[in-house]
C-alpha positions as CSV (number, residue, x, y, z in Angstrom):
1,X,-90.1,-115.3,-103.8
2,X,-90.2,-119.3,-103.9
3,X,-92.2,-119.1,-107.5
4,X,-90.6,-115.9,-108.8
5,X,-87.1,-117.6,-107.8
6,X,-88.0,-121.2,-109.6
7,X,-88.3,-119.1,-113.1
8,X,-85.0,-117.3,-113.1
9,X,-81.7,-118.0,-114.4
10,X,-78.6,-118.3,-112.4
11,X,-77.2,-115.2,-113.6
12,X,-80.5,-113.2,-112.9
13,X,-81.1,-114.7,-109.3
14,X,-77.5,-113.1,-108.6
15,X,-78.5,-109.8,-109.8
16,X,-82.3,-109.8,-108.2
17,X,-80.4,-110.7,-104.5
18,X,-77.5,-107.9,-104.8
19,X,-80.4,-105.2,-106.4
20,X,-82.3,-106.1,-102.9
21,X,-79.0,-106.0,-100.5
22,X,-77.8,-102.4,-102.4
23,X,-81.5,-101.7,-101.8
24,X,-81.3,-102.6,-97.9
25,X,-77.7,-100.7,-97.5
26,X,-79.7,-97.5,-99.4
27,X,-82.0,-97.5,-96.3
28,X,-79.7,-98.3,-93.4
29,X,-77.4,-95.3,-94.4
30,X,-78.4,-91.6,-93.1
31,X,-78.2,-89.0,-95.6
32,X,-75.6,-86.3,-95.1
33,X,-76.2,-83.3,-93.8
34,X,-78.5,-81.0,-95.6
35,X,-78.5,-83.4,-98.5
36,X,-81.9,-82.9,-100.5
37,X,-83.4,-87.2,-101.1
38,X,-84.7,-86.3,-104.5
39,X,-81.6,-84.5,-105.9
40,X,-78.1,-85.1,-104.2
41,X,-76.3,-87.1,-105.9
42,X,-76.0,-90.7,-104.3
43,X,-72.8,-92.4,-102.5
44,X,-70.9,-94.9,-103.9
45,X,-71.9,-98.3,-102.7
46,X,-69.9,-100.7,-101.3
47,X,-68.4,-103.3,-103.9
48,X,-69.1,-106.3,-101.7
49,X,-72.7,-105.5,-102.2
50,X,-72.6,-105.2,-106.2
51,X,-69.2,-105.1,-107.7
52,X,-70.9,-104.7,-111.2
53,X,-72.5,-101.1,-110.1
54,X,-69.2,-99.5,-110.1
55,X,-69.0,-100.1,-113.6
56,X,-71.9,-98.7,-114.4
57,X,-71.9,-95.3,-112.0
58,X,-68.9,-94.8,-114.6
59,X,-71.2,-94.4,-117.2
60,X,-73.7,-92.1,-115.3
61,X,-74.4,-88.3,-116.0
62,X,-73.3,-86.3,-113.0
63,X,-76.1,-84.4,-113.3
64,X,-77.6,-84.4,-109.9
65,X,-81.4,-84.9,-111.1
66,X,-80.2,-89.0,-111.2
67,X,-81.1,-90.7,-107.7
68,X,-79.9,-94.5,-107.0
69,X,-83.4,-95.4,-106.7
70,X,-84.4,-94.7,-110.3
71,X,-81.4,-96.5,-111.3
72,X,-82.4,-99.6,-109.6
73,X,-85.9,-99.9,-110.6
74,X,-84.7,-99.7,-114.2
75,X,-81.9,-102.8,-113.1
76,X,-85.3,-104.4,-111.3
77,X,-87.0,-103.5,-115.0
78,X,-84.4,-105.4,-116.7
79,X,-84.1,-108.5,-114.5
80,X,-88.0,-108.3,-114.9
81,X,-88.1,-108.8,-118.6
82,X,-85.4,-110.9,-119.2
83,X,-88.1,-113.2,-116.9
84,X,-91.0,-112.9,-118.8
85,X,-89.3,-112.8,-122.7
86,X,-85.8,-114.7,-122.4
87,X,-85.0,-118.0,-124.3
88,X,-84.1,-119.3,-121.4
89,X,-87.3,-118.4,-119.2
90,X,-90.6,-119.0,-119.9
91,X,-94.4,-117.7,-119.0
92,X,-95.5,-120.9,-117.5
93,X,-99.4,-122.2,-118.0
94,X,-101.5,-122.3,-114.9
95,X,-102.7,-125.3,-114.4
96,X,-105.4,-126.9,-111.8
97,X,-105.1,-128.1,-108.3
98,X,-103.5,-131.2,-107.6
99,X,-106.9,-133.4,-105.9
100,X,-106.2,-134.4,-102.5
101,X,-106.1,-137.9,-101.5
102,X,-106.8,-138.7,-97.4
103,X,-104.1,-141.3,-97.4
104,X,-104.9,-144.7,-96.0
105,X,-103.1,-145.8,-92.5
106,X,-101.5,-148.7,-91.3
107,X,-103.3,-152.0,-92.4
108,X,-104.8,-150.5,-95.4
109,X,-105.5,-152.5,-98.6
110,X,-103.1,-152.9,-101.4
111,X,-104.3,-151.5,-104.6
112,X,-104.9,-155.0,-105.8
113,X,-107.5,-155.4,-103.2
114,X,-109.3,-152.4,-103.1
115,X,-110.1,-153.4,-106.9
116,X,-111.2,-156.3,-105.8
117,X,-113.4,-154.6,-103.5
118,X,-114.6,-152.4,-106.0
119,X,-115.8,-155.5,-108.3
120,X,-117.6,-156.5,-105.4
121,X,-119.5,-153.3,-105.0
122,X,-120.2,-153.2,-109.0
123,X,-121.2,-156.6,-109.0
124,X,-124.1,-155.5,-106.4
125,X,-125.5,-153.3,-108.9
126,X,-129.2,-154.0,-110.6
127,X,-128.6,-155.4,-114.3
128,X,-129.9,-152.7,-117.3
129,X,-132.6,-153.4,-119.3
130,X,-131.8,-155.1,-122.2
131,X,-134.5,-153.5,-124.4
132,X,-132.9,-150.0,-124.2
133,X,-133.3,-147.0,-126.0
134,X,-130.8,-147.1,-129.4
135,X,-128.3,-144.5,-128.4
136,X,-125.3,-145.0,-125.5
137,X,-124.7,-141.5,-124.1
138,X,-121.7,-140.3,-122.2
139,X,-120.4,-137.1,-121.1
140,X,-117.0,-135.7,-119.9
141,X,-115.9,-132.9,-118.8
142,X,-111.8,-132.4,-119.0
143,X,-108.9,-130.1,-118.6
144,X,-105.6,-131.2,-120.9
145,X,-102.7,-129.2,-121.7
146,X,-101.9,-128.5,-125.6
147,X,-98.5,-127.7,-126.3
148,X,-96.5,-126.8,-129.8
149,X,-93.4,-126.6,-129.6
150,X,-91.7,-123.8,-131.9
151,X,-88.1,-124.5,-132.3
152,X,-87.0,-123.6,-129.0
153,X,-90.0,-121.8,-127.8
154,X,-92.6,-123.4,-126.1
155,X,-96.5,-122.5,-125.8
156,X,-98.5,-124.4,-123.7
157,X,-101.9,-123.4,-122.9
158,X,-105.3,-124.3,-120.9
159,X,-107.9,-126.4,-122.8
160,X,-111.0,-127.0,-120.7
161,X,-113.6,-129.4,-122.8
162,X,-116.7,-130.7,-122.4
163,X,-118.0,-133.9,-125.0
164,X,-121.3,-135.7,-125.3
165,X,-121.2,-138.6,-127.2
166,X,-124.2,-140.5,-128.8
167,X,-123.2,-143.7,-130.2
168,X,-125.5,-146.3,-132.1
169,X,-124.3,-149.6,-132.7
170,X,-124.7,-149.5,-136.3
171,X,-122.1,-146.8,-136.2
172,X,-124.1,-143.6,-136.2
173,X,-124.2,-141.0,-133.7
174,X,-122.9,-137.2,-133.0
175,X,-119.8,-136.1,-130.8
176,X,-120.3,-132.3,-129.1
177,X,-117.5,-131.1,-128.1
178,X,-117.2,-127.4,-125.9
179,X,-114.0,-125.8,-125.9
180,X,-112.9,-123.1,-123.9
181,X,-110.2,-121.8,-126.4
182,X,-109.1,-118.8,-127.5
183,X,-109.9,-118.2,-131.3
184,X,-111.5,-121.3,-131.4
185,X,-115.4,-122.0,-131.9
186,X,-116.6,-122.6,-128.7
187,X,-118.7,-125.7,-129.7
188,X,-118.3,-128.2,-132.5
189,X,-120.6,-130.7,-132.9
190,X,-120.1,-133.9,-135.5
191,X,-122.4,-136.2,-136.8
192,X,-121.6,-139.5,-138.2
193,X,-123.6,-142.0,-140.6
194,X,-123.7,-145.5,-140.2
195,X,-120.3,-146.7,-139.7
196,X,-118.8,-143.3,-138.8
197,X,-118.9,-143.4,-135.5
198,X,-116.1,-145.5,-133.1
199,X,-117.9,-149.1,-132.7
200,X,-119.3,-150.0,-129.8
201,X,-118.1,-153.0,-128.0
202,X,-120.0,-156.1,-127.7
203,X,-119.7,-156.1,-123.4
204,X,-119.8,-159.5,-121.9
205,X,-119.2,-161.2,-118.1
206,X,-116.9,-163.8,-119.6
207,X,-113.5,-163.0,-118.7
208,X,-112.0,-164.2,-121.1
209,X,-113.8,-162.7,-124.2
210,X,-113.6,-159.5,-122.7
211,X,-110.3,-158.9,-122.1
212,X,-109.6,-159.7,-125.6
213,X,-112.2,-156.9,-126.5
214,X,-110.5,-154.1,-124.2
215,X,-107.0,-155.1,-126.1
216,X,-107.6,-154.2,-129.4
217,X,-106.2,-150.8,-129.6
218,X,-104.8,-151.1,-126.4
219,X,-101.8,-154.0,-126.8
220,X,-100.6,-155.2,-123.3
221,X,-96.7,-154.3,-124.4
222,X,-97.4,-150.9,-123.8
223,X,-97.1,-151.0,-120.3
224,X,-99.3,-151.3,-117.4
225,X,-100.9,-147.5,-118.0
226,X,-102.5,-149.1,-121.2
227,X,-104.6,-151.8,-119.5
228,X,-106.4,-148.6,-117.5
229,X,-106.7,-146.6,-120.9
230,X,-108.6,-149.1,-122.1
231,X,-111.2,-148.7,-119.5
232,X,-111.3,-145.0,-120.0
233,X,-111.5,-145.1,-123.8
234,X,-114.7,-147.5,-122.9
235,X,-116.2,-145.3,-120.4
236,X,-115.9,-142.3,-122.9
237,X,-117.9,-144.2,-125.0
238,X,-120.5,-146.4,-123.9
239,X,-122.4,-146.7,-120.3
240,X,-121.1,-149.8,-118.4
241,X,-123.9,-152.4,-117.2
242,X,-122.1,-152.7,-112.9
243,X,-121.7,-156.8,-114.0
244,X,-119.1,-155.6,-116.9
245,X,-117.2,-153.1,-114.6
246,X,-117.5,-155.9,-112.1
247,X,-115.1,-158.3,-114.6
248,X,-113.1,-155.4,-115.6
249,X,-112.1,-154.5,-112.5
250,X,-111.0,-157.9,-111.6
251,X,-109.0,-157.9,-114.9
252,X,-107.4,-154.4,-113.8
253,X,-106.8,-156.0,-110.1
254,X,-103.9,-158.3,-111.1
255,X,-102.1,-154.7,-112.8
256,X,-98.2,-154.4,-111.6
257,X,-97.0,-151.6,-109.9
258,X,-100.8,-150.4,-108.5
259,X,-100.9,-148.6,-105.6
260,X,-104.4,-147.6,-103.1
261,X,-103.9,-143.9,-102.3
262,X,-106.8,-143.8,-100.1
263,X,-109.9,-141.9,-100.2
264,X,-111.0,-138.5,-102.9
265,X,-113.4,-136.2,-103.6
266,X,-113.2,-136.0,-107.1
267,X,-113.5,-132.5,-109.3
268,X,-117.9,-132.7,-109.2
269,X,-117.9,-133.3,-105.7
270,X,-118.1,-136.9,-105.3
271,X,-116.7,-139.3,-102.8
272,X,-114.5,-141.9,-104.0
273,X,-111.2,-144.0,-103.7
274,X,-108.4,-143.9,-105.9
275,X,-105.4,-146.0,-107.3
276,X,-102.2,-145.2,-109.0
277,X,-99.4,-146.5,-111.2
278,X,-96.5,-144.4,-111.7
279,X,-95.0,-144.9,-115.1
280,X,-92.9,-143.3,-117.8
281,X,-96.2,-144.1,-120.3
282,X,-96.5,-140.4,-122.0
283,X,-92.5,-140.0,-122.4
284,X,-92.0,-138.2,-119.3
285,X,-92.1,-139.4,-115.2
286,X,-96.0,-139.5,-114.3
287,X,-98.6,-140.6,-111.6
288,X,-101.6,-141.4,-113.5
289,X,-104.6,-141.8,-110.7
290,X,-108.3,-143.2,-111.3
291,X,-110.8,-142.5,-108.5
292,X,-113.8,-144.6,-108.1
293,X,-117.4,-145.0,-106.8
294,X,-117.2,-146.6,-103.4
295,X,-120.7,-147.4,-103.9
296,X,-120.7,-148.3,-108.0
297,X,-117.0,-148.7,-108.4
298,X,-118.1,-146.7,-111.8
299,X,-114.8,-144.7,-113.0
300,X,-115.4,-141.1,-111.6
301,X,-112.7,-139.6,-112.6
302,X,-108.7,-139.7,-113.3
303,X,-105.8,-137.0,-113.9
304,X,-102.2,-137.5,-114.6
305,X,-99.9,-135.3,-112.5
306,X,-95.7,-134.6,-113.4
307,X,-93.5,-136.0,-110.9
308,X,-89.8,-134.8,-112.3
309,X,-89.0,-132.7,-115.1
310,X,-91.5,-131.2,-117.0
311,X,-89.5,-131.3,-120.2
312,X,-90.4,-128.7,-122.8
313,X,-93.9,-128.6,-120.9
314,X,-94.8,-124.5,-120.2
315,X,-95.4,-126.0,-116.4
316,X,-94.1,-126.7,-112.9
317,X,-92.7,-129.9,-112.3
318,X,-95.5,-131.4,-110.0
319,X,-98.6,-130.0,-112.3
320,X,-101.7,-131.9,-113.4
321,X,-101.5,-131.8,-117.0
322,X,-104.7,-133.4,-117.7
323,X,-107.6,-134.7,-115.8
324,X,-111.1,-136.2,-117.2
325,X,-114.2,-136.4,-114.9
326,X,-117.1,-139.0,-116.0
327,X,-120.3,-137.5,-115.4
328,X,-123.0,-139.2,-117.0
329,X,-123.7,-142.3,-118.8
330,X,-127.0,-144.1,-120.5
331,X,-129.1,-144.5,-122.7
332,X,-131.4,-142.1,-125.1
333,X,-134.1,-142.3,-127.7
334,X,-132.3,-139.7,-130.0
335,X,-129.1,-137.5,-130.7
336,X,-130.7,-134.6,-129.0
337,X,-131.4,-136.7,-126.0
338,X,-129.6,-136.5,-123.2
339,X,-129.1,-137.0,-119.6
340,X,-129.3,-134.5,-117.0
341,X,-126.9,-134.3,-113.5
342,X,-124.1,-137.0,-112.4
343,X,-125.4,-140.4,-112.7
344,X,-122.6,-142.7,-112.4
């Protein structure tokens, strides 16, 4: 009764434990003799069980056709609703499975270096053609929780999506988006004329010039959280060459607060480590966690997970409230091109 017990109100946990004691005391007395169970009418409980039932039995019919037992499923019925339409209790969203990290032993990296090591690997990666095809492709596939708040009621519900993105760098391009929503159209797909479309960053090696790139949008003042949002705003949009992820990874490296949480298999299935900062970034107490390619150190995926209160949130305090899984990135001749299985 762990989850069913989480959800109630004080008041309401006191009435579901004495509604399962009068229930026990019910079967541990014998009936007297030549009573009829459907139809005799029932002894008086014992007040120490639920001093509020003599108040009620006050109010009964004597009619013998009224058993205890009816008169505590209604209680049970009562209790029951209050859970599922009270102002102070809520139907909470189900959301997915925390991923499972294999944490690292004794002697283990610090998040720091297992960036650094990362670099490393992407820096071993053969260098893209420079005379490529003229659209970058990406694709995504994400869960994230959308929540409207309704003066004191809150409605929080699944949103499963899946985007391409097709980006020239002249601006043009087309966004699909699949949504699993109710009442929603299941896929919406945008186009965009020259200069529609988000930019796509010039991507260099020098260090310099490219972390001044990833911080437009993404000011360093916002907190450490920001500097890794910046990567995954770039990785939504564009395919990174293993030489850029190489520098941006070094930049990320020298983050505060980073912690190596060992080895993952992220949500398609692929090996990879992971770090974490925990940080108040969205307004509440949150471990944001990016797992990546021990072999590429391409971004594979990320999720950001509730450590106290969930606030208004229709969820558990502990849930994943949003995840994002990377699965393909490159480039295509055309806006109906695109790239098939998990490439990164």
């Amino acid at each position: 009764m762990n989850d069913l017990d989480e959800d109630l109100t004080k008041v309401e946990r006191r009435m579901l434990r004495e509604l399962l004691a009068f229930r026990a005391t019910l079967a541990a007395e014998p009936a007297a003799d030549g009573a009829r169970c459907s139809s005799s009418r029932p002894q008086r409980p014992k007040a120490a069980v639920w001093p509020h039932l003599g108040k009620l039995r006050l109010q009964l019919p004597r009619a013998e056709t009224i058993s205890v037992p009816l008169v505590l499923l209604a209680l049970l019925a009562i209790v029951l609703v209050s859970l599922l339409s009270g102002s102070n209790t809520r139907a909470l969203a189900a959301t997915p499975k925390p991923l499972t990290y294999n944490s690292p032993g004794p002697g283990a990296p610090s998040g720091r270096q297992e960036l650094l090591n990362l670099a490393a690997a992407a820096a071993r990666q053969p260098m893209p053609s420079a005379d490529h095809p003229l659209y970058a492709y990406t694709k995504t596939r994400g869960w994230y929780l959308d929540s409207r708040i309704d003066g004191k009621l809150t409605t929080s519900t699944v949103v499963p999506t899946t985007t391409e993105s097709w980006a020239a760098p002249n601006g043009s391009g087309r966004i699909r988006t699949t949504m699993d929503k109710p009442g929603e159209a299941p896929t919406v797909v945008s186009d965009f004329n020259p200069g529609g479309h988000d930019p796509l960053l010039r991507l260099t090696t020098n260090k310099a010039a490219l972390a001044h790139e990833l911080a437009q949008g993404h000011p360093r003042s916002d907190g450490p959280v920001e500097r890794f949002v910046a990567l995954t705003d770039l990785a939504n949009q564009q395919p990174i060459p293993g030489v850029v992820e190489a520098v941006i990874l070094r930049l990320l490296s020298t983050t505060p607060d980073l912690v190596y949480r060992g080895t993952a298999t992220d949500r398609a299935g692929r090996p990879g480590v992971a770090v974490s900062i925990d940080s108040t970034y969205s307004g509440l107490p949150e471990r944001y966690t990016w797992i990546f390619s021990t072999h590429t150190g391409a971004l594979l995926d990320e999720e950001g997970r509730l450590l106290g209160s969930a606030g208004k949130l229709n969820v558990r305090r502990g849930s994943v409230i949003s995840y994002t899984i990377y699965l393909a990135s490159g480039w295509v001749t055309s806006t109906s091109s695109w790239i098939a299985g998990q490439v990164r």
